[in-house]
FIZA-377413 format. One line per field, with one value per residue (C-alpha): x, y, z; residue in one letter; residue number from 1. Coordinates in nm, 2 decimals, m for minus. Example, Ala and Ser with C-alpha at 12.3 -4.5 7.8 and 13.67 -1.06 7.14 Angstrom:
<recs>
px [1.23,1.37];
py [m0.45,m0.11];
pz [0.78,0.71];
residu [A,S];
num [1,2];
</recs>
This chain:
<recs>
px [12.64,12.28,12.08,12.08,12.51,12.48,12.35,12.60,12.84,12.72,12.62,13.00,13.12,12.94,13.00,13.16,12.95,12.63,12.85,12.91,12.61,12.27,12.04,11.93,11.59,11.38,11.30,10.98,10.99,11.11,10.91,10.60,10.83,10.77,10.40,10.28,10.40,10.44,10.83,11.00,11.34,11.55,11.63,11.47,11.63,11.61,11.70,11.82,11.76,12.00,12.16,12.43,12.62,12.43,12.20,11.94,12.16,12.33,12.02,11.87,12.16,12.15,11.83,11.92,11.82,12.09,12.14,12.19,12.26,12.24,12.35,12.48,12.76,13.09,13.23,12.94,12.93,13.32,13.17,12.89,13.12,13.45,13.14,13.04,13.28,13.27,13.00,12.67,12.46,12.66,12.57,12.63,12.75,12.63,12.72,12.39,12.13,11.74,11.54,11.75,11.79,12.11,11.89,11.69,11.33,11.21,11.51,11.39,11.10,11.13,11.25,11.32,11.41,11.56,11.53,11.59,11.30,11.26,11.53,11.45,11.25,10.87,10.72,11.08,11.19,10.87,10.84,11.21,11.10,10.84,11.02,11.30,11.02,10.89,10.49,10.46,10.73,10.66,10.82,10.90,10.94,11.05,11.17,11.36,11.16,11.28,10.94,10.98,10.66,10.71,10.98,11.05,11.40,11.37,11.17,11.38,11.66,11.46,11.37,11.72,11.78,11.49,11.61,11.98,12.00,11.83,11.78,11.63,11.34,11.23,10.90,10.99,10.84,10.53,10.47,10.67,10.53,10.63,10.75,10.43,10.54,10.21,10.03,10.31,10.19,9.91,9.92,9.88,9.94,10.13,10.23,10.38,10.64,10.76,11.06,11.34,11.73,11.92,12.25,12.55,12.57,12.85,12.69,12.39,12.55,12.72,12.37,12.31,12.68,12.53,12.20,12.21,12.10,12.43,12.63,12.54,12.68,13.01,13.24,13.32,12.89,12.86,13.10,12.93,12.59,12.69,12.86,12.54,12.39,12.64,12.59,12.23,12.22,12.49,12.30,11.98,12.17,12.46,12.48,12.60,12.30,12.00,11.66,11.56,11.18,11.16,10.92,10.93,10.76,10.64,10.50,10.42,10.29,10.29];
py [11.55,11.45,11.19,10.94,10.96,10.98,10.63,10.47,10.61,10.41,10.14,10.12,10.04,9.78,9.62,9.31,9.19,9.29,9.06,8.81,8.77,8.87,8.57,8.54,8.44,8.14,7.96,8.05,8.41,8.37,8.12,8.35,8.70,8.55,8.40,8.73,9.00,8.73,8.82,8.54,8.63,8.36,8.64,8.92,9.27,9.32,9.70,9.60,9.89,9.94,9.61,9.66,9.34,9.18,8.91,8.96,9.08,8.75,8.52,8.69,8.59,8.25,8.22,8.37,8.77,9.06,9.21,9.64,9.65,10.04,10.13,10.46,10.27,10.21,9.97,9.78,9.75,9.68,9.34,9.30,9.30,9.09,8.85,8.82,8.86,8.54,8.37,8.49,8.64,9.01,9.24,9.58,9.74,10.15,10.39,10.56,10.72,10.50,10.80,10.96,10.63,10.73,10.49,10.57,10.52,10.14,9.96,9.72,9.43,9.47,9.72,9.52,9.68,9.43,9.51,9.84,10.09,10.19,10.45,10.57,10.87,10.68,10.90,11.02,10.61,10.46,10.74,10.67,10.29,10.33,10.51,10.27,9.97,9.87,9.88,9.49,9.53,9.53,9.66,9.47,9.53,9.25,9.20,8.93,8.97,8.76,8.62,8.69,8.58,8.22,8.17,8.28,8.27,8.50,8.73,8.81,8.90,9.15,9.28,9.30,9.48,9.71,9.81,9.88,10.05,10.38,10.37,9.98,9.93,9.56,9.32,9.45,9.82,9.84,10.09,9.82,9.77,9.66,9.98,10.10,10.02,9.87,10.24,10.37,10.17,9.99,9.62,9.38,9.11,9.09,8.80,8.69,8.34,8.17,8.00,7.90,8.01,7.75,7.96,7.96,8.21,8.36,8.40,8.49,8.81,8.94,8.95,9.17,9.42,9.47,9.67,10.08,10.07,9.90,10.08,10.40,10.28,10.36,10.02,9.98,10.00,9.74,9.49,9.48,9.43,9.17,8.97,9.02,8.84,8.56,8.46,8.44,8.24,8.00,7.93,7.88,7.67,7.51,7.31,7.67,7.63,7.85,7.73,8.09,8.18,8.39,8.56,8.73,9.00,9.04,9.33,9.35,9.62,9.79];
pz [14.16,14.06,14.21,14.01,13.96,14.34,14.34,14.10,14.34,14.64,14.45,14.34,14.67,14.71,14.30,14.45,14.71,14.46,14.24,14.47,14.70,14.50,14.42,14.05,13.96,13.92,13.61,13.64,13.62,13.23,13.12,13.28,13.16,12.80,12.84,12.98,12.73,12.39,12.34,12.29,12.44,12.19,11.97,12.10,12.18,12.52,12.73,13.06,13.27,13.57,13.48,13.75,13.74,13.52,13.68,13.48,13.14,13.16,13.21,12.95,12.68,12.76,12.63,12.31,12.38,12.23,12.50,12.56,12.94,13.09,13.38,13.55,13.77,13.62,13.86,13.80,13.45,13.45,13.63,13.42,13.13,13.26,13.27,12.96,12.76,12.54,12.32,12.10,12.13,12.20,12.51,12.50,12.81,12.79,13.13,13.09,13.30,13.27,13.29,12.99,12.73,12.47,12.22,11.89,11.88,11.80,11.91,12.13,12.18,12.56,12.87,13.15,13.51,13.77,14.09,13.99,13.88,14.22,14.18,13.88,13.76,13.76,13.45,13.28,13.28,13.13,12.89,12.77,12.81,12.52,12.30,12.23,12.22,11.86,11.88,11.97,12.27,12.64,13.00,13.26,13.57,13.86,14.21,14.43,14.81,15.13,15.17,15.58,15.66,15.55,15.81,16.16,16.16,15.85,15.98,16.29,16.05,15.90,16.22,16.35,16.06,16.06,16.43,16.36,16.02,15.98,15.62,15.55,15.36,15.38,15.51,15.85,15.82,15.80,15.51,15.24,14.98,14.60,14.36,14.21,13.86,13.76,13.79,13.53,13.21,13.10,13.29,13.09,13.40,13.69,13.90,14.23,14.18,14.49,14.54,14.74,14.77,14.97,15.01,15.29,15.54,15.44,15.10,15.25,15.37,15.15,14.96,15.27,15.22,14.90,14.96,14.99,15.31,15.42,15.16,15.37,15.70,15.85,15.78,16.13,16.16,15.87,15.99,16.32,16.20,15.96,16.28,16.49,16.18,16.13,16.52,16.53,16.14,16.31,16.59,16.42,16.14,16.24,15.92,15.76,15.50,15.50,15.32,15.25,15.12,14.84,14.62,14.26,14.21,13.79,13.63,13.26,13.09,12.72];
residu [X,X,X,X,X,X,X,X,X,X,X,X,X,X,X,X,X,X,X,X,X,X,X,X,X,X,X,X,X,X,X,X,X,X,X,X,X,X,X,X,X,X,X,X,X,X,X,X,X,X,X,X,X,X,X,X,X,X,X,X,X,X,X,X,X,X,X,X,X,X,X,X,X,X,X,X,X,X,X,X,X,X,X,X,X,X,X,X,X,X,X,X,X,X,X,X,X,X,X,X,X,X,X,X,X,X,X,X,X,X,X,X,X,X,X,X,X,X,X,X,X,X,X,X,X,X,X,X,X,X,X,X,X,X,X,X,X,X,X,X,X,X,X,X,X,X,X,X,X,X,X,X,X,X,X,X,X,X,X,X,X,X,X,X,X,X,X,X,X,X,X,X,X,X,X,X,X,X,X,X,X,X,X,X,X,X,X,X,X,X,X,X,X,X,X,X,X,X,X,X,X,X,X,X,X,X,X,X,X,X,X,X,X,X,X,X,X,X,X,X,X,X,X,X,X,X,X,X,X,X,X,X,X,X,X,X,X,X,X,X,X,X,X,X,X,X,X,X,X,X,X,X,X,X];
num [1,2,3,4,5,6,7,8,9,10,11,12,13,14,15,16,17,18,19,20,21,22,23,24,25,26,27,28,29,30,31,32,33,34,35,36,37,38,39,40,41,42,43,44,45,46,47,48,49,50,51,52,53,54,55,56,57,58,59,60,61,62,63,64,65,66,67,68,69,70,71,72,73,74,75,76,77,78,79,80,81,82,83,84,85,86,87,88,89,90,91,92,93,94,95,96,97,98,99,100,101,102,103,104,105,106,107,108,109,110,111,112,113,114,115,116,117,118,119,120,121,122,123,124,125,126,127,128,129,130,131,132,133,134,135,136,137,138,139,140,141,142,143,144,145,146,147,148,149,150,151,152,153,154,155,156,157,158,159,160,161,162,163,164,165,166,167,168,169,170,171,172,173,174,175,176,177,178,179,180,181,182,183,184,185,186,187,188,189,190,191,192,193,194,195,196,197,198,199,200,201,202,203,204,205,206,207,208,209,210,211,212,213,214,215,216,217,218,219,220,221,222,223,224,225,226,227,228,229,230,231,232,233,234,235,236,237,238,239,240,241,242,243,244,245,246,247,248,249,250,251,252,253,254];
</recs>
């Protein structure tokens, strides 16, 4: 099994709570997605690279974009598409591979990855990614961060995180940084849009059962980390209700 049929598969377990728990994105980052590359997305044709779910697909079609969501996870898609099943414009749901596009050439005024371009192939995908575009199009690339240093309380979560799961990648290791998807095209701008997520706990973590990181821990290990969690959020917000600090993370490039 290759790599990237090796990250559907993990990804797969964790389709509901990816469902469930991921935040979607501000306003903003649409309004500045549109600005910055001159696609308007009412009626545009838009690739949603690693769509998963579709967070991004679906906010994308309800501001008028015909939608053609990949993404190498069936489980995922199956969710993506019992979502969005009713009203214009269409989305088409494809179980495809983003560094290998099943597309013609020309199809498409933008490429958008999601959180997702990361695991992708970085020359293979943005190759693929301006071939389907017509000449005017543009990629996209964008990211939902815990802004950690903005709050304490956030910031120790990371940290308990960092120091219980082998795998994490996040603001608490010191090597993070955002996917370099700006050196793989020419920029035209890129941009940084805060904002803030004001989710329950319980919703809060099932954001967290839905990263690879946790996907790759025994259940038993899982569950326990996610209670270690849920104590110390209750105790620093007994109201249930977290005020969490959050950043978007905008690349867009021809």
């Amino acid at each position: 099994m290759g790599p990237i049929k090796d990250l559907a598969r993990v990804f797969d377990r964790v389709a509901d709570a990816y469902d469930a728990g991921r935040p979607g994105y501000p306003d903003e980052l649409y309004r500045a997605l549109s600005e910055v590359s001159g696609v308007e997305l009412d009626g545009a044709t838009t690739v949603d690279v690693g769509a998963g779910t579709g967070i991004m697909t679906r906010a994308l079609r309800s501001r008028g974009s015909h939608v053609i969501a990949i993404d190498p996870g069936a489980e995922m898609l199956a969710r993506l598409v019992s979502r969005s099943e009713s009203g214009p414009p269409a989305v088409a749901a494809v179980l495809a591979d983003g560094n290998t596009l099943p597309l013609a050439d020309g199809v498409a005024d933008l490429v958008t990855y999601a959180q997702s371009w990361h695991w992708l192939d970085p020359v293979a995908s943005i190759a693929e990614a301006r071939r389907v575009l017509r000449p005017e199009g543009a990629i996209v690339g964008c990211w939902n961060f815990n802004h950690a240093a903005q709050a304490d309380w956030l910031a120790a979560y990371e940290a308990r995180l960092a120091e219980a799961v082998p795998t994490y990648y996040g603001p608490a290791v010191e090597q993070w940084s955002v996917p370099p998807i700006a050196s793989s095209f020419e920029v035209i701008e890129e941009r940084w849009i805060p904002w803030t997520r004001l989710v329950g706990i319980e919703h809060f973590l099932l954001d967290l059962r839905s990263h690879s990181y946790m996907a790759a821990l025994s259940p038993e290990s899982a569950d326990e980390l996610v209670d270690r969690q849920r104590v110390e959020l209750r105790e620093e917000f007994p109201e249930g209700m977290l005020p969490v600090p959050m950043r978007v993370y905008l690349a867009v490039g021809r």
